[in-house]
C-alpha positions in Angstrom: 75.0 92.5 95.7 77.6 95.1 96.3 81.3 94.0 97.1 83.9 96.7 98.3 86.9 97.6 96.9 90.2 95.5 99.0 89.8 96.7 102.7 92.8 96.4 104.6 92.4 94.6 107.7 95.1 96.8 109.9 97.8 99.2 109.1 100.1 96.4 108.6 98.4 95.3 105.4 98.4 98.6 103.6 100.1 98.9 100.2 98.0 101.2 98.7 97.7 105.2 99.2 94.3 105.9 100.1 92.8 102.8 101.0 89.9 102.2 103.1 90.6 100.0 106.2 88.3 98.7 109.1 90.7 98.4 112.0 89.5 101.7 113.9 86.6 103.2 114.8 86.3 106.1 113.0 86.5 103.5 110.1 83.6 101.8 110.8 82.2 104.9 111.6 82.7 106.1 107.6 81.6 102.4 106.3 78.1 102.8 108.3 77.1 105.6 106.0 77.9 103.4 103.0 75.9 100.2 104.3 73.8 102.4 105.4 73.0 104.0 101.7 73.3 100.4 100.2 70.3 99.0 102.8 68.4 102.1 101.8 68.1 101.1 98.6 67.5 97.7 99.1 71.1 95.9 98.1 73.5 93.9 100.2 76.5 94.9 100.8 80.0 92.7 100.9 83.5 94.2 102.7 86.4 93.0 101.1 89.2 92.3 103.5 92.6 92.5 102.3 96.4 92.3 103.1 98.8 93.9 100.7 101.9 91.6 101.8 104.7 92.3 99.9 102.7 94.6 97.3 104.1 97.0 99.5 106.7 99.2 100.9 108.0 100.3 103.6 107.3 104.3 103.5 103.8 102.8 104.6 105.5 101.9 107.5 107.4 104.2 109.2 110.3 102.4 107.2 109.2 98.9 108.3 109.9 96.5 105.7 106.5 94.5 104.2 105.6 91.2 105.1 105.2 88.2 103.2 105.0 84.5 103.4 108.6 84.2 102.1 111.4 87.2 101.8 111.2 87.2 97.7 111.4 90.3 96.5 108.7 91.5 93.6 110.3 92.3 90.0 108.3 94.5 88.0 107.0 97.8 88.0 107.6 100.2 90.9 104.9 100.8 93.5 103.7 103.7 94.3 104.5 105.2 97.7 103.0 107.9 99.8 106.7 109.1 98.7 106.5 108.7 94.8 107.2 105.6 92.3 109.6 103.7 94.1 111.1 100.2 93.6 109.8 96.5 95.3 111.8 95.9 98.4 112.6 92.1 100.0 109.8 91.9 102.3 110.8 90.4 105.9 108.9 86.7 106.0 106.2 86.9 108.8 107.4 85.0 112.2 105.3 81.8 112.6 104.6 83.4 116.3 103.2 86.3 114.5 100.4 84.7 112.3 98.2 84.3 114.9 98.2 88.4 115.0 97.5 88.4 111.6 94.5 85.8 112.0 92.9 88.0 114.8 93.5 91.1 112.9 91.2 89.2 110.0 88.9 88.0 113.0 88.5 91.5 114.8 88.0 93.4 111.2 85.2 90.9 110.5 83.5 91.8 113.9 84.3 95.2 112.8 82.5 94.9 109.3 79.0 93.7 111.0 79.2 96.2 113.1 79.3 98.7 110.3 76.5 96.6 109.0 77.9 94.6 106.3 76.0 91.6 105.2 78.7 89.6 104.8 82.7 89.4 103.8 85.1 88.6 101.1 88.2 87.4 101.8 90.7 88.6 99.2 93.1 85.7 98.5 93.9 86.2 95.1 96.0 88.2 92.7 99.1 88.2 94.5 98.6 89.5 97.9 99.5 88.2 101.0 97.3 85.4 101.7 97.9 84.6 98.0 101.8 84.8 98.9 101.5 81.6 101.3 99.1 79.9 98.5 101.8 79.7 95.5 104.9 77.9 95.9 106.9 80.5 94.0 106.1 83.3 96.7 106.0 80.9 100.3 109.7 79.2 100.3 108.8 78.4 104.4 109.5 74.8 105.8 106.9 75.2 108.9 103.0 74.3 109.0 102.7 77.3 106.3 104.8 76.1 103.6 105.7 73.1 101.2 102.6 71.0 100.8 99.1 72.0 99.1 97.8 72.0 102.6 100.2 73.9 104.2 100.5 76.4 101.9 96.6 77.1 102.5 96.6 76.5 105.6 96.6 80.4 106.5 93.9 80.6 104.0 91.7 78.0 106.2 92.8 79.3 109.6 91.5 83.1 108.4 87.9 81.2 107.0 87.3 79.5 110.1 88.2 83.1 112.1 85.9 85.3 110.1 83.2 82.7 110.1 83.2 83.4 114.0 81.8 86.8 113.3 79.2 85.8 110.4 77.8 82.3 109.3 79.8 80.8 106.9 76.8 81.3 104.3 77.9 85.0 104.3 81.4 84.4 103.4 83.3 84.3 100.1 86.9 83.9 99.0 88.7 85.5 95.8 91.0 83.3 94.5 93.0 83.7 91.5 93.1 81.1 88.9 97.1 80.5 89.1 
């Protein structure tokens, strides 16, 4: 069993320069010949889907501030932009009317992950990205359906299971989580 490296799931979640995504075409396109090679030689092959969150910045943007669960800023070490080492900015806290858009962008990169003939999908929730950002209580301060309780706070966590397990049986699914 082969699982990817963190896949962003649109151009919304990036936070890394140079990472693969699976929200276009050509994207797929470039994944095929990797499931593809992986098939050939008789493994099975995992996509990792991913949403940087707050690990990132906005000169991924176009200048639009990161999104997390909360507006808490990260303190440590800079990140590094397509613009050089810069420091963490206060991401903007996602809109609850926007979550849904973040669910289907999880859905649709699932579809778009068998269609570049992955065997199945990991859902990165773990190690302080964004769906880990509405699973701690430090990082996810919100008093809607996403915040406060346990089962709130993985609520988004649930909602993007049950989504990605439209595109592939749930038997084909995994979820990082990091043991915080």
């Amino acid at each position: 069993l082969v699982i990817t490296e963190a896949t962003v799931v649109s151009a919304q979640g990036i936070g890394w320069s140079d990472s693969p995504g699976i929200y276009t075409d050509a994207m797929v396109d470039g994944w095929k010949l990797v499931t593809d090679s992986v098939h050939a030689a008789g493994g099975t092959v995992f996509l990792e889907l991913w949403h940087c969150g707050r690990a990132s910045h906005s000169d991924f943007h176009d200048g639009a501030l990161p999104v997390s669960a909360s507006a808490i800023k990260i303190n440590g070490d800079p990140i590094h932009t397509p613009n050089g080492k810069k420091d963490h900015e206060t991401p903007r806290a996602l809109e609850l009317s926007e979550i849904p858009g973040l669910i289907e962008d999880y859905r649709r990169a699932a579809e778009r992950a068998v269609e570049a003939g992955f065997d199945g999908i990991e859902i990165h929730a773990a190690n302080g990205y964004l769906i880990n950002q509405f699973l701690e209580s430090k990082t996810n301060q919100r008093t809607d359906a996403y915040g406060g309780s346990i089962e709130n706070r993985f609520r988004l966590l649930g909602e993007v299971v049950a989504a990605v397990c439209t595109a592939l049986p749930a038997n084909r699914v995994g979820v990082r989580l990091s043991p915080n």
